[in-house]
Structures are given as structure tokens and as C-alpha cells.
N, CA, C and O atoms as CSV, one atom per row, in Angstrom:
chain,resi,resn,atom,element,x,y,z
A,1,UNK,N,N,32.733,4.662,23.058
A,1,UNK,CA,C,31.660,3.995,23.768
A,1,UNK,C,C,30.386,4.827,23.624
A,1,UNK,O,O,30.214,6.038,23.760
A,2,UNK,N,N,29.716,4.046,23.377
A,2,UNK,CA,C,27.809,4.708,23.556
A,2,UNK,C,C,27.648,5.300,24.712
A,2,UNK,O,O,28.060,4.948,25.817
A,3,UNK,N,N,26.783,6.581,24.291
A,3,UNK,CA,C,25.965,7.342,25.516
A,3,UNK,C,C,24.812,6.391,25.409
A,3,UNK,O,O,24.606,5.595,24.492
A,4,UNK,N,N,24.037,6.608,26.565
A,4,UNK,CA,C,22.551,6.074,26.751
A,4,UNK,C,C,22.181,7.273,27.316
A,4,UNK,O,O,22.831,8.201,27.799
A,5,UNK,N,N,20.733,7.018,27.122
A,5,UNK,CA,C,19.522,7.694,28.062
A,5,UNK,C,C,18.381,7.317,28.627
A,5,UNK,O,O,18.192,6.128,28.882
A,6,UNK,N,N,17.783,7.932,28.807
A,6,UNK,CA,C,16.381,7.298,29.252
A,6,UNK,C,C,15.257,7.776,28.263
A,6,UNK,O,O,15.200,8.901,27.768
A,7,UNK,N,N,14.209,6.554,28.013
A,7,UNK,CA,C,13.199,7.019,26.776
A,7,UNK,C,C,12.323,6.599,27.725
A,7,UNK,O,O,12.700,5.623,28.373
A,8,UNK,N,N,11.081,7.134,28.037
A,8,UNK,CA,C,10.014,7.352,28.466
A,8,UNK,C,C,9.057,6.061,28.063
A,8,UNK,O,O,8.521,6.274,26.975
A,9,UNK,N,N,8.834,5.280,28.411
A,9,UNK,CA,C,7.556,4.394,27.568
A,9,UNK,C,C,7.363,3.465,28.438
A,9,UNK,O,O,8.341,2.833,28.836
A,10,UNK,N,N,6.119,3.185,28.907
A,10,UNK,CA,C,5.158,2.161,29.638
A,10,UNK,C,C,5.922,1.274,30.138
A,10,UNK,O,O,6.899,1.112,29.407
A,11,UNK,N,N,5.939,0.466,31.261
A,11,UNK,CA,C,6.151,-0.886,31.481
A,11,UNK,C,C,5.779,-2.153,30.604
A,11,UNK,O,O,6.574,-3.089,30.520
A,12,UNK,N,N,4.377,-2.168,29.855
A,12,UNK,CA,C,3.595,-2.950,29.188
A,12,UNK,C,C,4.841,-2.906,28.102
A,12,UNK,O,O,5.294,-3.989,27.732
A,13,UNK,N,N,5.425,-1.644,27.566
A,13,UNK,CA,C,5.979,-1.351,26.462
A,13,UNK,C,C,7.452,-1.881,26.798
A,13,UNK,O,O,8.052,-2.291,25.804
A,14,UNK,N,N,8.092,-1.945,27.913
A,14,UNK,CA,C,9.521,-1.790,27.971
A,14,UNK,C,C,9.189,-3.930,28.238
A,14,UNK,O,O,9.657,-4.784,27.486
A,15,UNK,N,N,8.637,-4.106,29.010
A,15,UNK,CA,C,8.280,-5.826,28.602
A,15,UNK,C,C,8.282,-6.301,27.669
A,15,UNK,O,O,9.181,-7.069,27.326
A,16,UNK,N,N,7.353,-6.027,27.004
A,16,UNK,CA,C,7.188,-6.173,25.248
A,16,UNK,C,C,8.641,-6.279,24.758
A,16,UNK,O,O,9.164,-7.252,24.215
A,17,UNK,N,N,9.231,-5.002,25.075
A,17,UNK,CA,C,10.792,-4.656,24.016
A,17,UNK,C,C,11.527,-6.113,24.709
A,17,UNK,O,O,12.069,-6.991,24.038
A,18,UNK,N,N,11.432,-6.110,25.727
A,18,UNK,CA,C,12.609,-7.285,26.479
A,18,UNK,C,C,12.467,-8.675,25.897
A,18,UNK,O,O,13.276,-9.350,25.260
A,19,UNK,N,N,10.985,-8.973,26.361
A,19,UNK,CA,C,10.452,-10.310,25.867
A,19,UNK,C,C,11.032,-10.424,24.183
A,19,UNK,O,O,11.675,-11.429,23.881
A,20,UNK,N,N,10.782,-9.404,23.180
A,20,UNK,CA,C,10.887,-9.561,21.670
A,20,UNK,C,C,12.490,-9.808,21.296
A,20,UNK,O,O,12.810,-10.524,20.347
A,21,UNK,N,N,13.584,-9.055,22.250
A,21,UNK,CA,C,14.479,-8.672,21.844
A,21,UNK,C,C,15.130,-10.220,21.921
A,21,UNK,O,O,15.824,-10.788,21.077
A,22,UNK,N,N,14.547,-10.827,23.560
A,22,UNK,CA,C,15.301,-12.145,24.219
A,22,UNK,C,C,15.155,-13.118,22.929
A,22,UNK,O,O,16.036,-13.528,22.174
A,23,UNK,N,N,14.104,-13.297,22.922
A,23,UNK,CA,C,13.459,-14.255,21.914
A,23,UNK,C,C,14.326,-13.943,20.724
A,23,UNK,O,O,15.030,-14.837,20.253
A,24,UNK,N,N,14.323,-12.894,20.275
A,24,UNK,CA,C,15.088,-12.977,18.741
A,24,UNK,C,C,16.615,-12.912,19.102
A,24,UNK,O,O,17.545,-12.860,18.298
A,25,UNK,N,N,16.662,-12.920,20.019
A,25,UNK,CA,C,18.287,-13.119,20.532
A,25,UNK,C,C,19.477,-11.709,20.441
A,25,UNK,O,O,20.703,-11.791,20.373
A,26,UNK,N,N,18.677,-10.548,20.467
A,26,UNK,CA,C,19.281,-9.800,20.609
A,26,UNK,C,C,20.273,-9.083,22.043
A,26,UNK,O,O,19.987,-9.154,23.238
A,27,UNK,N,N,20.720,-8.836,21.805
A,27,UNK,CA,C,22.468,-8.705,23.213
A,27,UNK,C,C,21.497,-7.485,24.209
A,27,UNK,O,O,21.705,-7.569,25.419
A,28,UNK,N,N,20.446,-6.357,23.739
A,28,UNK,CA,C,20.311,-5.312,24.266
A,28,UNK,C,C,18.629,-4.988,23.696
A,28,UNK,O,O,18.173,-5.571,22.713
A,29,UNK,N,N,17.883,-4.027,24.455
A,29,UNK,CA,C,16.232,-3.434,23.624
A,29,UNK,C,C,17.105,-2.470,22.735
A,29,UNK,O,O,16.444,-1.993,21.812
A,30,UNK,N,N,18.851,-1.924,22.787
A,30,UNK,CA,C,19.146,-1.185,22.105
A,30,UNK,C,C,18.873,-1.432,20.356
A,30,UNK,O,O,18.239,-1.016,19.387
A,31,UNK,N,N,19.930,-2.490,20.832
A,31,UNK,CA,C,20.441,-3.119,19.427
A,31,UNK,C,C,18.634,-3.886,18.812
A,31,UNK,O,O,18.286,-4.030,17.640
A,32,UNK,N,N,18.065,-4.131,19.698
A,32,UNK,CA,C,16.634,-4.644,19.030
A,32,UNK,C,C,15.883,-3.340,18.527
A,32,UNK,O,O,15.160,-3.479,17.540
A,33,UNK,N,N,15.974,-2.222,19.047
A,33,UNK,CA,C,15.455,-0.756,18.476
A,33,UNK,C,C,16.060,-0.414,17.711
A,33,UNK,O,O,15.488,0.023,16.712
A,34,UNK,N,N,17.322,-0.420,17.747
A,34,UNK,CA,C,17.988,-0.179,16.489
A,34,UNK,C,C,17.620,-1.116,15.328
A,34,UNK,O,O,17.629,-0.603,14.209
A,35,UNK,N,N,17.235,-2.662,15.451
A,35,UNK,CA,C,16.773,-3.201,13.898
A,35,UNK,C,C,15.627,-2.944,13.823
A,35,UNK,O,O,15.167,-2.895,12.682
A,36,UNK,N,N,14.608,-2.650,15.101
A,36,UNK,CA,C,13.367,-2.074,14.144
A,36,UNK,C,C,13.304,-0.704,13.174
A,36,UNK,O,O,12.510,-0.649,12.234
A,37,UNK,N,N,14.036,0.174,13.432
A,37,UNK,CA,C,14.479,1.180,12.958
A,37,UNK,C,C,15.086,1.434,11.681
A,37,UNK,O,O,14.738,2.398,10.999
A,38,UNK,N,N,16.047,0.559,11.289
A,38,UNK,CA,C,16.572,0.398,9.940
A,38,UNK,C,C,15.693,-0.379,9.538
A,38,UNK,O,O,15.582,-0.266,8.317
A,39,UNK,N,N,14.593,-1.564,10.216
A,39,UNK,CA,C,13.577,-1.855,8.999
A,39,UNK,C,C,12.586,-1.323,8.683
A,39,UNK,O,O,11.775,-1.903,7.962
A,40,UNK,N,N,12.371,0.016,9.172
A,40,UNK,CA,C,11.021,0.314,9.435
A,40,UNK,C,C,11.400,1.638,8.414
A,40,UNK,O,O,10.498,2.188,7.783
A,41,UNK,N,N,12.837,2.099,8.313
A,41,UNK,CA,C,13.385,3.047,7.486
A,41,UNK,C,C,13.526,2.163,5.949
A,41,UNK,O,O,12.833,2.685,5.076
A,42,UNK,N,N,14.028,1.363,5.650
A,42,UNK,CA,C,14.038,0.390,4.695
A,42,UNK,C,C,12.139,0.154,4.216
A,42,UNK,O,O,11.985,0.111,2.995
A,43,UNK,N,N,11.621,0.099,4.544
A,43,UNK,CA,C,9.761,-0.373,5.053
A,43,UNK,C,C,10.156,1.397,3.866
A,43,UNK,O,O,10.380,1.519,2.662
A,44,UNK,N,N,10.062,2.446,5.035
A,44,UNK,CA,C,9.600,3.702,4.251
A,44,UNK,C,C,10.031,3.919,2.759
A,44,UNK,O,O,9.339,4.352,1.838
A,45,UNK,N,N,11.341,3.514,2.740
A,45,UNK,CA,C,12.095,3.897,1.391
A,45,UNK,C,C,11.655,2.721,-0.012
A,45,UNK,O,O,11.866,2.927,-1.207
A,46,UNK,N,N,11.067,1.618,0.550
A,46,UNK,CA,C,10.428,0.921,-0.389
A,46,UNK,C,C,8.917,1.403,-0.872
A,46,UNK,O,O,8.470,1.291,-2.014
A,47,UNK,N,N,8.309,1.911,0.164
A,47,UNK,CA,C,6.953,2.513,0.025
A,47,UNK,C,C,7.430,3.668,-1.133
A,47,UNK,O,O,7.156,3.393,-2.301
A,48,UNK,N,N,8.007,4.720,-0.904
A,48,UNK,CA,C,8.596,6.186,-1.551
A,48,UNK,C,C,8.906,5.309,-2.940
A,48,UNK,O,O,8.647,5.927,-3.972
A,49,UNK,N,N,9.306,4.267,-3.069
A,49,UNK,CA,C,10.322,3.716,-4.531
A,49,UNK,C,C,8.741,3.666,-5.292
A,49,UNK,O,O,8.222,4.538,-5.989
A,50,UNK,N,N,8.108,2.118,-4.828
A,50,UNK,CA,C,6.918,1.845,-5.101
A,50,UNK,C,C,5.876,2.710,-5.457
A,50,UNK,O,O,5.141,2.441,-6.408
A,51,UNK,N,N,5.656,4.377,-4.350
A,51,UNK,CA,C,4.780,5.355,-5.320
A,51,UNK,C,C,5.141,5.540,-6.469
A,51,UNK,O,O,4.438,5.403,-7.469
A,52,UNK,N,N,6.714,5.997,-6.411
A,52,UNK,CA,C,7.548,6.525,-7.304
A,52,UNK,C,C,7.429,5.471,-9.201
A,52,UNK,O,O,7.604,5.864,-10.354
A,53,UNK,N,N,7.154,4.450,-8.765
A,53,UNK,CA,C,6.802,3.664,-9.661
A,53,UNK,C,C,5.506,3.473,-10.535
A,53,UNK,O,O,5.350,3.332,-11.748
A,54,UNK,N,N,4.567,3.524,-9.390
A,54,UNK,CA,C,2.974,3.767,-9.766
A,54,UNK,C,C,2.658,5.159,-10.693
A,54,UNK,O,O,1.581,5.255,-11.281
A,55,UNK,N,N,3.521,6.055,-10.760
A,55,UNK,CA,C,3.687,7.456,-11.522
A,55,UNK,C,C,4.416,7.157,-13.023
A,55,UNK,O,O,4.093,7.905,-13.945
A,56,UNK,N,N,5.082,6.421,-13.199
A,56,UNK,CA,C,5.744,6.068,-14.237
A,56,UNK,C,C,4.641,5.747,-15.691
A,56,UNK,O,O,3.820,4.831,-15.701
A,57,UNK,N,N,4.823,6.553,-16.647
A,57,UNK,CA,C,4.063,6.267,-17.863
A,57,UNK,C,C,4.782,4.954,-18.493
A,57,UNK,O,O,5.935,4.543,-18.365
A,58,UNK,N,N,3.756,4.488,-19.166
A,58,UNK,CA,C,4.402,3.515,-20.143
A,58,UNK,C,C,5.308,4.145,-21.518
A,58,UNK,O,O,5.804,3.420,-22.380
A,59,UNK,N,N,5.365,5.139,-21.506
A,59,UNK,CA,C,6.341,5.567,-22.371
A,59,UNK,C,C,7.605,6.177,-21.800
A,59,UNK,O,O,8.526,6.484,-22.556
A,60,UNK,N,N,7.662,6.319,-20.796
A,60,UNK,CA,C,8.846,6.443,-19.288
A,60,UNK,C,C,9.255,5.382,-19.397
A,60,UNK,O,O,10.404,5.204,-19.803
A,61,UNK,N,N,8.539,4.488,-19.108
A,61,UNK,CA,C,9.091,2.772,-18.794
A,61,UNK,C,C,10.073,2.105,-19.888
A,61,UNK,O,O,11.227,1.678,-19.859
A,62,UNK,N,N,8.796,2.251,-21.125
A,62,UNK,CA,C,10.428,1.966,-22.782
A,62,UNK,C,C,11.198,2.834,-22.843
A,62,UNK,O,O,12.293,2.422,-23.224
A,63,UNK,N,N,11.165,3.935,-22.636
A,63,UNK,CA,C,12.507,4.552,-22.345
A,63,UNK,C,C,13.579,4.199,-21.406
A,63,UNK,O,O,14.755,4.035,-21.733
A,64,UNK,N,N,13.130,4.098,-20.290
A,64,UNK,CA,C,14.044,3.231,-19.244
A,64,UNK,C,C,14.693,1.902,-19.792
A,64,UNK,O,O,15.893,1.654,-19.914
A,65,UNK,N,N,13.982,1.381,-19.989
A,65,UNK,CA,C,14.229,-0.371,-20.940
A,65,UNK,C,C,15.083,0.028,-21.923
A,65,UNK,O,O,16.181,-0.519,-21.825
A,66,UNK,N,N,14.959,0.893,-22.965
A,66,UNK,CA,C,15.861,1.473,-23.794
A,66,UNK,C,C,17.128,1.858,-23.434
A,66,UNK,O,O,18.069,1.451,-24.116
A,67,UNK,N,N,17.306,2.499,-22.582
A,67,UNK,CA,C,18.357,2.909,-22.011
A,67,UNK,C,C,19.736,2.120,-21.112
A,67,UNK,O,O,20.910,2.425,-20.901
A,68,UNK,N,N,18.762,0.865,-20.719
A,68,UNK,CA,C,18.899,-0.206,-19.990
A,68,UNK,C,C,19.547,-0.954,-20.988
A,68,UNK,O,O,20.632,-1.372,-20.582
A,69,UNK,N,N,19.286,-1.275,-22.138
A,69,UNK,CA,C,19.292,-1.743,-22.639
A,69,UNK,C,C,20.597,-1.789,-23.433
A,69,UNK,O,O,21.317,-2.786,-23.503
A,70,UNK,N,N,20.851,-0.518,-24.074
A,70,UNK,CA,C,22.176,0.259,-24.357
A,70,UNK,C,C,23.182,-0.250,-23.557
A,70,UNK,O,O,24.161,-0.839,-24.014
A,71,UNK,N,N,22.968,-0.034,-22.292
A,71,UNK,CA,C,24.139,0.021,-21.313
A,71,UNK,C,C,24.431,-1.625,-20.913
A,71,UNK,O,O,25.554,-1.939,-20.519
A,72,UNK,N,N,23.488,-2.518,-21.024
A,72,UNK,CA,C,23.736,-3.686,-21.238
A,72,UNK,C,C,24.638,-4.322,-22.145
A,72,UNK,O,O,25.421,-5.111,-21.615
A,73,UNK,N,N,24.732,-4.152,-23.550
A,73,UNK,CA,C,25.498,-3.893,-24.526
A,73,UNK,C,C,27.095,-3.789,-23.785
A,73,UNK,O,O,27.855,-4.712,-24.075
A,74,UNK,N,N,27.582,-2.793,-22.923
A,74,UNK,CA,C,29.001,-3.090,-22.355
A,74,UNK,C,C,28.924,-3.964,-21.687
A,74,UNK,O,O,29.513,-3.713,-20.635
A,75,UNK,N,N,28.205,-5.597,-21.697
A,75,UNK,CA,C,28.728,-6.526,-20.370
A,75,UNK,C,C,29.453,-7.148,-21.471
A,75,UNK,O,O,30.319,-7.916,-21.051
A,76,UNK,N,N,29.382,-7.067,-22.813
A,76,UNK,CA,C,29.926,-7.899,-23.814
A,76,UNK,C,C,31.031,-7.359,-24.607
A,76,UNK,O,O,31.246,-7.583,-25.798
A,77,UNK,N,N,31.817,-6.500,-23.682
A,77,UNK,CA,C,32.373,-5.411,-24.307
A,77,UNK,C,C,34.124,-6.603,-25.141
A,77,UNK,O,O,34.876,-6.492,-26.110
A,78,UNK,N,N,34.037,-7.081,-24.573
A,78,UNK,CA,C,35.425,-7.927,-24.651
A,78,UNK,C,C,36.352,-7.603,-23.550
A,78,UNK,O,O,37.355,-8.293,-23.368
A,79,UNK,N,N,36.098,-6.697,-22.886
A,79,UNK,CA,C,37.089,-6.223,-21.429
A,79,UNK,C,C,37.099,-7.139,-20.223
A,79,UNK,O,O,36.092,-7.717,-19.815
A,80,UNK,N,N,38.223,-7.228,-19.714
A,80,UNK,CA,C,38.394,-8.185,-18.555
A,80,UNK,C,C,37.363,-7.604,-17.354
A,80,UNK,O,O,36.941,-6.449,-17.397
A,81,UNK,N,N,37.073,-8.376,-16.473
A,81,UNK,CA,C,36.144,-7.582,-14.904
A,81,UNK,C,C,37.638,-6.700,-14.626
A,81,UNK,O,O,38.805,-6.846,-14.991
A,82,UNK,N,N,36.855,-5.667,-13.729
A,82,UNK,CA,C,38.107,-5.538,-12.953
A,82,UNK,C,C,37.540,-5.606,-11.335
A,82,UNK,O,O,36.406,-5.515,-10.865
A,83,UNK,N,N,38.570,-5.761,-10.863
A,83,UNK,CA,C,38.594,-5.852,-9.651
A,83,UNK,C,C,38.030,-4.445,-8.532
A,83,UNK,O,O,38.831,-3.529,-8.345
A,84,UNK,N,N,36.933,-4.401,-7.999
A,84,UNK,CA,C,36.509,-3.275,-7.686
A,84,UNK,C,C,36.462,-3.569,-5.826
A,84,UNK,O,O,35.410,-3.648,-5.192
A,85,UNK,N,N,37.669,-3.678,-5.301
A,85,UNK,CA,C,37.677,-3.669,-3.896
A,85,UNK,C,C,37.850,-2.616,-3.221
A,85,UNK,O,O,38.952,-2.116,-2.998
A,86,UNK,N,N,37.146,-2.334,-2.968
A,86,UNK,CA,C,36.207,-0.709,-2.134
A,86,UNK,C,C,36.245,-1.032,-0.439
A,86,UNK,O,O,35.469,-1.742,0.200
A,87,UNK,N,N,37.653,-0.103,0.141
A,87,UNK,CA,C,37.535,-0.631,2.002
A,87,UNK,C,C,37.517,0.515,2.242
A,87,UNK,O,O,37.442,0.901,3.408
């Protein structure tokens, strides 16, 4: 079972969380803080990809494509799928 605590933040603010959470139909402000959180972490890690992209030379890029490209080559390998059930 979950610990809780107490987080410090406004009335204006803890309304807000209630009103947003009801409406989107969430069970708790937990579980509604918790999805702003993984989207807002998801939000960061697309920003980080996206710089990460803007840095890329165009001779980085055909290389990538190249490489990509190669490894494409095994979808036609003649080999059956296999079954990759991962619990």
C-alpha cells in the first residue's frame, strides 16, 4: 500500500488539481499528478531527442540511413518471426 504525505500548495492550486482531475475522471489529484508527471517527463525526453536531432550533420544522417538500411535487408531474410513474449 502507498504512503502519502502532505505537499504544500495554495487552495487556488489544490481546487484547480480537484476540479482537473474530476473532469478527466481521474480516481485521486494522486493518480492525476502522477499523469502530469510522466507527461511532462515524456514532454522533456522529446525536447532532449529533438535538440539531439537539430545537431545531426547531413553526413551523420546518410550514414544513419545507411546503416538502417543494411539492417533492413534481414526483414527478408527467409526466417520465420519468432515469437518474442517478454512477461
Amino acid at each position: 500500500m502507498a504512503t502519502f504525505t502532505t505537499v504544500k500548495v495554495s487552495t487556488e492550486t489544490r481546487d484547480r488539481l480537484n476540479q482537473r482531475a474530476d473532469r478527466l475522471g481521474f480516481a485521486s489529484i494522486d493518480a492525476f499528478v502522477n499523469e502530469l508527471m510522466d507527461s511532462n517527463e515524456r514532454a522533456e525526453k522529446i525536447a532532449e531527442f529533438r535538440a539531439v536531432m537539430a545537431r545531426v550533420t547531413p553526413e551523420e544522417w546518410a550514414d544513419y540511413l545507411t546503416e538502417v538500411s543494411t539492417m533492413d535487408a534481414t526483414l527478408t531474410d527467409g526466417l520465420e518471426d519468432e515469437d518474442w513474449d517478454i512477461e
